[in-house]
N, C-alpha and C positions, 0 to 999 in steps of 0.2 A: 482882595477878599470880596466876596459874593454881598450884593446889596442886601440881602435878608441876615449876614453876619453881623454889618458895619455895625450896629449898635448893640451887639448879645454878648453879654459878658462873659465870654465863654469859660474862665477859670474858675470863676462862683458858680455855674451850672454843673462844671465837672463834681466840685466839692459839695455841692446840694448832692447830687444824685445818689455818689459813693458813698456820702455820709448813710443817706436812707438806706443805701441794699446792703448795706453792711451791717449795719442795727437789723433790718426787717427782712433779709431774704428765709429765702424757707432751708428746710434741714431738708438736702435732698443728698442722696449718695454720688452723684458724680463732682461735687462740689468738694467733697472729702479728697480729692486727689489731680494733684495736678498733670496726671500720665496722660500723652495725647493719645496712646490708642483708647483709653475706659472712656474720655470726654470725646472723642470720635463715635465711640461707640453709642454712647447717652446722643448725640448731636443726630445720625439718622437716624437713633427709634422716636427722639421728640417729631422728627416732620410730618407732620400731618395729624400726632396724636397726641392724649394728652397727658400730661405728668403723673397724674394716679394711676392711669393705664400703664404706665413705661415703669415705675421704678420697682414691680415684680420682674420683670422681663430684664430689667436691667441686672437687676440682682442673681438672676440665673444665667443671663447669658456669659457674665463674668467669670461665674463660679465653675460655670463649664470650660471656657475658652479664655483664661486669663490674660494671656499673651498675643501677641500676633500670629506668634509661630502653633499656640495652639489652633488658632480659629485658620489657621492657613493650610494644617494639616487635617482640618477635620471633613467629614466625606457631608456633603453637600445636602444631601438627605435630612442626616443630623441637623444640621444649622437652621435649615425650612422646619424641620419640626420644634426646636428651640422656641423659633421664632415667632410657631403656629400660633393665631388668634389677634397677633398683632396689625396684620396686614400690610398693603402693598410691599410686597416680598422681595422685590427686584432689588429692594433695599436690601433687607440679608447677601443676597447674591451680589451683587456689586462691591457691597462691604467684604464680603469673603474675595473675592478675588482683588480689590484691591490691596488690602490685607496680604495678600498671596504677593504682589508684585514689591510692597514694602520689604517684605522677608528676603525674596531671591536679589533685590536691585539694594536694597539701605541694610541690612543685617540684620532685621525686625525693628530699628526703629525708626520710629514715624518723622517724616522730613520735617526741620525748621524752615527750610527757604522754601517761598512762595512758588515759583514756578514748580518746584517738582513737585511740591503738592497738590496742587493745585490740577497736573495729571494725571490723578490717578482717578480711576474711574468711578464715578457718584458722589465725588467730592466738586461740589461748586464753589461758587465765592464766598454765600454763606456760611457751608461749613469747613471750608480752608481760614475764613478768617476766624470764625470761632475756635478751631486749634491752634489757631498762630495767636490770636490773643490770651487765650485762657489757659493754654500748654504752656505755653513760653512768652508770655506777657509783650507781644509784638502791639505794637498799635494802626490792627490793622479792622476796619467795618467787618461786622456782621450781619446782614440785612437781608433780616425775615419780613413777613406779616408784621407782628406784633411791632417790629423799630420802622418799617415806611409808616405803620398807622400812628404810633408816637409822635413820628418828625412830620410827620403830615400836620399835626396839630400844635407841637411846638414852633414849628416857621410858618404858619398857615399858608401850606400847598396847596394848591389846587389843581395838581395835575393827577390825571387819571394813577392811583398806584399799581392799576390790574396793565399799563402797560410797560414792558420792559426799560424804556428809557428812563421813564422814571426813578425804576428800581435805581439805574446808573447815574441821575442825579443826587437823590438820597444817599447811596453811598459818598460822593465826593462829598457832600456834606459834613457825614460820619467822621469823615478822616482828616475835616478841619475841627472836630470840636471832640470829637475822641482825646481823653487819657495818655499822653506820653508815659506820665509816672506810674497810673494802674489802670492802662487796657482793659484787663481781663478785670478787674470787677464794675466797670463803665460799661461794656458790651451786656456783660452781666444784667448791671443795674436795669438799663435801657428794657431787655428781655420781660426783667421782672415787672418792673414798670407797667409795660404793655399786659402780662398777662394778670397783674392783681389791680390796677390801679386805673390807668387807660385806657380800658378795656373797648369791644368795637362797641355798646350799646352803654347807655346811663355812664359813662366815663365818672367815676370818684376823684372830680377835681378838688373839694372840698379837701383830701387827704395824700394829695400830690406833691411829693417832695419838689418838685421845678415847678410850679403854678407859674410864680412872677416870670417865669422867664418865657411862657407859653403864649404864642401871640394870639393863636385861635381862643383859648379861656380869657383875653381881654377883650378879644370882641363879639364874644356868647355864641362861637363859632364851631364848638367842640363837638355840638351833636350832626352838624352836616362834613364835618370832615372827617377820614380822606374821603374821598371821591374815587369810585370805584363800580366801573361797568359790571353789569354780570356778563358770567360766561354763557356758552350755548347753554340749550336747555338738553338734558339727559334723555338716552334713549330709552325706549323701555322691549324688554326685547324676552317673549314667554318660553320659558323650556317645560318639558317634562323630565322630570327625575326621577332615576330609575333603581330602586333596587332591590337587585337579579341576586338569589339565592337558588345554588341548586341542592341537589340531596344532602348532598354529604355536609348542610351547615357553612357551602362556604358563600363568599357575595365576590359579585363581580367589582374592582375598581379599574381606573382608567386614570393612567397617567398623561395629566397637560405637557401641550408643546414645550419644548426646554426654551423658547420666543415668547414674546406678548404677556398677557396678562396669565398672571399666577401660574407663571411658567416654571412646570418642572413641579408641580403640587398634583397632587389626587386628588380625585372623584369618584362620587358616583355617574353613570352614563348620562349624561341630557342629550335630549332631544330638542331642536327648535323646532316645537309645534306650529308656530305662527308659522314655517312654512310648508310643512309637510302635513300638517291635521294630526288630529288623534287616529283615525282610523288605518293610516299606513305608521304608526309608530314600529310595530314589531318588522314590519319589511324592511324599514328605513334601519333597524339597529344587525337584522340577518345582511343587508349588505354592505354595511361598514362596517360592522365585526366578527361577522360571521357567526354571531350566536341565535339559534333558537328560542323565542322566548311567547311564557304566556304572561300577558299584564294581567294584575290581579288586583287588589284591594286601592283605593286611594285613600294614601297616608296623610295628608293634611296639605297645605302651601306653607310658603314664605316669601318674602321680600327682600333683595340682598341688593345696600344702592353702590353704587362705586363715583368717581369724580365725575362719571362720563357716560354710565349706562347707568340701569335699573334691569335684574335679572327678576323678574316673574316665574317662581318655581311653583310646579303642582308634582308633589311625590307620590310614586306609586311601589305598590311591591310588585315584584315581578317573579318569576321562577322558571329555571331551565333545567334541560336533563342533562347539560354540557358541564365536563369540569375540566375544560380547556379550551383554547382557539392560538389557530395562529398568528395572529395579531399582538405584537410586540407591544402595543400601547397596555392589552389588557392585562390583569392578574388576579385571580383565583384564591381569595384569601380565608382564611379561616376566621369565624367571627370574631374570636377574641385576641386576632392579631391585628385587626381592624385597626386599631389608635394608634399603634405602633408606626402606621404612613400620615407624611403630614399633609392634612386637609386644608382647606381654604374653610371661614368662618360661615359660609353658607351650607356647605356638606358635614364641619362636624355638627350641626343642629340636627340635621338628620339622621344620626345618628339612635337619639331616643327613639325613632321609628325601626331598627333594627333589636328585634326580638325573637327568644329561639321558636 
């Protein structure tokens, strides 16, 4: 056993924790069932966002796509629109297609054994072990954010958690002091913990089910751990946004790469200003889409950050006498069919600038 175990009494920590998140967990809907595809489901909308935000989106994307088989057969479109407002998308799309490979490879249901779960695409270890424990009560790590910054401060680590090895330390951890008898409300616990109790700033040790067992709160250590480098700094990169109405009431949209980010979602046209200027905007938009256009009013800005960029938008309306082009990316829609394509959270805002 690992020198930071020899002296943790790991059965009285398990029965501290269970006992709390079983008295104090919160009433949330994926907890109501233990189907690995709904808690699959609940497991990539929680990444990245937060529980108020997800348990609408939870409760529609269910009620649309209950099964695998329905979310396997449904046209792609549909599921980015579902999903509209929730962000990084690649999640829907990943989940749809892996979803897809469950159905034609398992008969729609979701694998108990690790390895072939484990294959399938947008499933990593976090969320393979959070279906393996909380589906089918495996006792297997689930290690997000929230449990390296817990165990960073119950074993006081000191190793960076922003890098990967780490992550692969912390979990070997996990799966010596992990629940044989209840996995799934220990991974549970651990989660809660981190997000009501543990928290990354003023950490609520005064009201932390495992205090004595925490070795960072015995040595007033709690507010410098984990340790954790930042990442690069975000780019900031200015478009102009455009939107092209011609007579007949309709507006130009443009459909993103089915690659990269927010792929396979609508827009309206941007231009990257930083490199062409304002003044070649309509030349820049005549020879990559072949529309004619006059710029007209400026509609307002906004600011849309992502993990990695900052989009700097200045909106304009614009208007053309074109109500077509050959360009496969674009399409010609009527205004009040507008909502019907799913947008990314930066284009439906501008939306309220779209008036007849």
């Amino acid at each position: 056993m690992d020198e930071k175990l020899r002296n943790f009494d790991i059965s009285t920590f398990q029965q501290d924790l269970i006992d709390w998140y079983e008295t104090n967990k919160r009433d949330l809907p994926w907890r109501k069932t233990r189907d690995p595809y709904k808690i699959w489901v609940s497991e990539i909308m929680l990444q990245q966002t937060k529980v108020d935000t997800v348990i609408p989106y939870f409760h529609r994307f269910i009620e649309k796509y209950p099964t695998p088989q329905d979310l396997a057969e449904a046209d792609e479109q549909d599921v980015l629109k579902t999903w509209e407002g929730l962000g990084y998308y690649s999640r829907a799309r990943n989940l749809q297609n892996a979803v897809g490979e469950v159905v034609a490879k398992y008969g729609g249901k979701v694998p108990e054994n690790k390895a072939e779960l484990g294959s399938l695409k947008g499933v990593g270890p976090y969320t393979r072990g959070a279906i393996l424990s909380i589906a089918y009560n495996q006792p297997e790590p689930a290690v997000d954010g929230n449990v390296m910054r817990v165990f960073s401060r119950i074993l006081k680590m000191e190793e960076d958690i922003a890098k990967p090895q780490t992550k692969k330390i912390i979990e070997d951890y996990v799966r010596q002091l992990i629940s044989t008898d209840n996995p799934s409300s220990f991974n549970q616990g651990i989660m809660e913990l981190g997000a009501l109790v543990c928290t990354p700033k003023s950490p609520a040790c005064l009201f932390c089910p495992v205090r004595e067992h925490c070795q960072a709160f015995a040595e007033g250590l709690e507010e410098e751990l984990p340790i954790k480098t930042k990442g690069k700094k975000q780019k900031t990169i200015p478009y102009v946004a455009l939107l092209i109405k011609n007579d007949k009431n309709q507006y130009i949209i443009e459909k993103r790469s089915e690659n990269g980010l927010l792929a396979n979602l609508w827009q309206f046209p941007m231009v990257p200003v930083g490199e062409i200027g304002m003044d070649h905007i309509e030349n820049w938009i005549h020879g990559g889409y072949g529309i004619d256009l006059h710029i007209g009013e400026y509609k307002g800005k906004l600011k849309h950050v992502f993990s990695h960029l900052i989009w700097q938008l200045e909106i304009y309306q614009a208007t053309t006498d074109q109500e077509a082009t050959t360009d496969e990316r674009i399409c010609f829609v009527d205004q009040e069919d507008i909502t019907l394509y799913p947008f990314p959270v930066s284009h439906q805002k501008m939306l309220k600038y779209i008036t007849d």
